[in-house]
Steps between C-alpha positions, in 0.01 A plus 500: 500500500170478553338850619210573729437885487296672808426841340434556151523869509781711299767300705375177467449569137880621439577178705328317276655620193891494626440162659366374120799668392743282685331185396243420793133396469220707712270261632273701675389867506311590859338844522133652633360327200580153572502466860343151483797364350737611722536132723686332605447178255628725247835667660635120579496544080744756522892512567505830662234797561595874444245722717445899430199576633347734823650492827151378673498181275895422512496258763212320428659451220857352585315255688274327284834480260675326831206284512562405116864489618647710269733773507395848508676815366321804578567894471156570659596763774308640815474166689773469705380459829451160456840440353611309790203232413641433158849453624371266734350341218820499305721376819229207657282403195751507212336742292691735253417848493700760292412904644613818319366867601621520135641273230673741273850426454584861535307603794693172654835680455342820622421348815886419554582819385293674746622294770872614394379836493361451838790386675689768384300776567431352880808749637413811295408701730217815324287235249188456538378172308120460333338284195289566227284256262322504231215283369207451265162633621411084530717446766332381797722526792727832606793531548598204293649163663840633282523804677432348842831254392666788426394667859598223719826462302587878628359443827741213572789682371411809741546647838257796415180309364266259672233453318330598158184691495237659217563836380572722778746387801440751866833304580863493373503157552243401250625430165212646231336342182313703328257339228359620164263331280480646104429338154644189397851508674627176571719587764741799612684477864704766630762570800609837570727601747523878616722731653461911522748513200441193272316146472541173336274303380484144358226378244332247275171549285399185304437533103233206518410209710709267283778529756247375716347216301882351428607509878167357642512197200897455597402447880241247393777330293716523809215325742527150239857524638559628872221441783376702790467863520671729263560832346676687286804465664499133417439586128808765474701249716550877717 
């Protein structure tokens, strides 16, 4: 494949070197630096785009590649309210568009795990359920688009919680994330749930952003394949 990268930061650059690693060609490199180059004239060059970059740029972004009319994998997060105009893009204009909160493998199977852990813990009566995570100082956004999967994967597994909030809930119905930023941590994301006597608690911390790099390079494998718009479930065949 032929790879247009949007983002050449320290995912971009991991991108870069486990895409080379599995035999495909980066064609172009778009950052701060090089805005100029970023046109469309040179995406229709490219088989597929992979996009990490800032929330406020995101969209902007998937649709210049939709004007190249090229698929688009992204794991930019903090954008989602206008989700519903990419699907529509997807649905009425035949563009492919491949979304992950996060691409590591791992993290994937957390996500089932948790809802699992969810359903079970719906009719246990004396838990009280909250999530932690854990991120470089460099992280933009709080809480991280993982942890808000993991929140509305409780949420629709529970009669107790409505709705996910920052730090501090004044209601038993809101579900807590709490957010910490230190070092160079590439990702920790923790569910506890509590009782008087005991809790439980689920986790997974990252070693590197490899895990990262591999998943988001398999999904842009995946978009030369399947069309329209798709996520990790479509890669694990979940």
């Amino acid at each position: 494949m032929k790879i247009a990268l949007i983002g050449y930061g320290k995912m971009g650059k991991e991108i870069e070197k486990t895409a080379r690693e599995r035999g495909h060609e980066i064609l172009f490199k778009f950052d701060v630096n090089n805005k100029n180059e970023f046109t469309v004239e040179n995406l229709k060059q490219a088989d597929v785009a992979i996009e990490f970059t800032q929330p406020d740029s995101a969209y902007e972004n998937y649709m210049k590649c939709f004007e190249a009319n090229i698929p688009v994998v992204s794991g930019t997060t903090g954008w989602l309210d206008k989700l519903p105009e990419i699907k529509n893009e997807c649905e009425n204009n035949n563009q492919t568009f491949f979304y992950a909160s996060n691409f590591s493998i791992g993290v994937n199977l957390f996500f089932k795990l948790n809802n699992f852990l969810a359903d079970l813990m719906n009719p246990v009566k004396g838990y009280d359920v909250s999530i932690s995570e854990t991120h470089h100082t460099e992280k933009k956004d709080a809480p991280s688009g993982t942890a808000i999967t993991i929140a509305q994967d409780i949420i629709k597994h529970s009669d107790r919680k409505e709705n996910w909030v920052k730090e501090h809930a004044v209601s038993d119905t809101e579900l807590v994330i709490r957010s910490f930023r230190e070092g160079k941590v590439p990702g920790t994301h923790t569910v506890t749930y509590e009782s008087d006597v005991d809790y439980i608690e689920i986790k997974h911390s990252a070693k590197s952003r490899k895990g990262f790099a591999l998943g988001a390079v398999s999904a842009a494998e995946l978009t030369q394949k399947k069309s329209g718009f798709l996520s990790m479930a479509d890669l694990l065949n979940f």
